[in-house]
N, C-alpha and C positions, 0 to 999 in steps of 0.2 A: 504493500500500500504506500511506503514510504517514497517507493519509486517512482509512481505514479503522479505523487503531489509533485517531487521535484520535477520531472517533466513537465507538468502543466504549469510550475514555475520557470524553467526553462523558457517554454512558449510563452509566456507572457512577458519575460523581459527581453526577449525579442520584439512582443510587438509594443511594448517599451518605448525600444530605441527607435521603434519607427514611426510611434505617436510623437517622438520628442523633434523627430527628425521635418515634421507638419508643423508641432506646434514654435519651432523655429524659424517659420520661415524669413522673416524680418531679421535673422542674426545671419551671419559670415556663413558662407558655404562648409567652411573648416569645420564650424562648430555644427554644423548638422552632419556632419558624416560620422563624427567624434561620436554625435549621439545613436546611432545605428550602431556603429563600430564597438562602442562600451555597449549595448542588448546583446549582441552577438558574443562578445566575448565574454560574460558575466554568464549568458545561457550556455555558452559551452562549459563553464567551468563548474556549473549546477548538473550541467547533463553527466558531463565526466566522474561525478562525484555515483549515479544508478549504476545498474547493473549490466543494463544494456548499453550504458555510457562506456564503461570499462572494457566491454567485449569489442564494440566499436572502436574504439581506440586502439585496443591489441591488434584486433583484424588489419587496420591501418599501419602499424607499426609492422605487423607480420610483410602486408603488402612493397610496403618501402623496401624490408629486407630484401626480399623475393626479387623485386624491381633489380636492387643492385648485383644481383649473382646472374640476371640476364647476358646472354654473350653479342653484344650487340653487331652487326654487321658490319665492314669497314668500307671507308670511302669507296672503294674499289666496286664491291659485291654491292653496296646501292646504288653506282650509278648502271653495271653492268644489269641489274635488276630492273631497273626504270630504264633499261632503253629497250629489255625485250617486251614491257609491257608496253609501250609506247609503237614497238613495232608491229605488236599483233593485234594493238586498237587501229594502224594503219590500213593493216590488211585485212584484216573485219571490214572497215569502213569503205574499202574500196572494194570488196568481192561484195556486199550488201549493196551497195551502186551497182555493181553489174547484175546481180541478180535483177534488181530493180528495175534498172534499163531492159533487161531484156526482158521481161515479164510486162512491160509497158509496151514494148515492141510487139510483142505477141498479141495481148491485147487489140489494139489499134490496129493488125493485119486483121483480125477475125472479127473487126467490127465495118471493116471497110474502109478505115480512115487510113490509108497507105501512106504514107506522103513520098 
């Protein structure tokens, strides 16, 4: 139950920072983002405190790991990658024209319109 309240505390100084961010509007731009930016980061720090907060946050932590042990491709294999995809959008796009044309040709003989 506990987690629940903080939640629905969480969500409300989110919308908080976004009633604050309206009812500022005659002040400095600075200071209405200020006020967004504190809902946001006050309800993160209520949510991180549940239980689903802390599972979120590990799954995020896990992710980043995960990310950095990725073997990322190098210059070489991206660009030789982006030019067979780039070649075979070419030749799709020009056998789908010819298809085209000649199914247009076709057409137009068996309708009469020879030119």
């Amino acid at each position: 139950m506990a987690d629940k309240i903080k939640i629905v505390l969480a969500f409300l100084l989110v919308v908080a920072g976004v009633v604050g961010y309206y009812m500022l509007h005659e002040s400095a731009a600075v200071l209405r983002v200020i006020s967004v930016l504190a809902g946001v980061l006050l309800a993160a720090g209520v949510f991180w405190t549940t239980a689903p907060g802390k599972s979120l946050f590990g799954f995020a932590q896990d992710s980043v790991a995960e990310a950095k042990r990725v073997v990322w491709p190098t210059r070489k294999e991206t660009l030789q990658t982006t030019g067979v995809v780039v070649m075979f959008a070419v030749v799709m796009a020009l056998f789908l024209w010819a298809v085209d044309a000649s199914l247009l040709l076709m057409v137009n003989k068996l309708m009469g319109r020879g030119e």
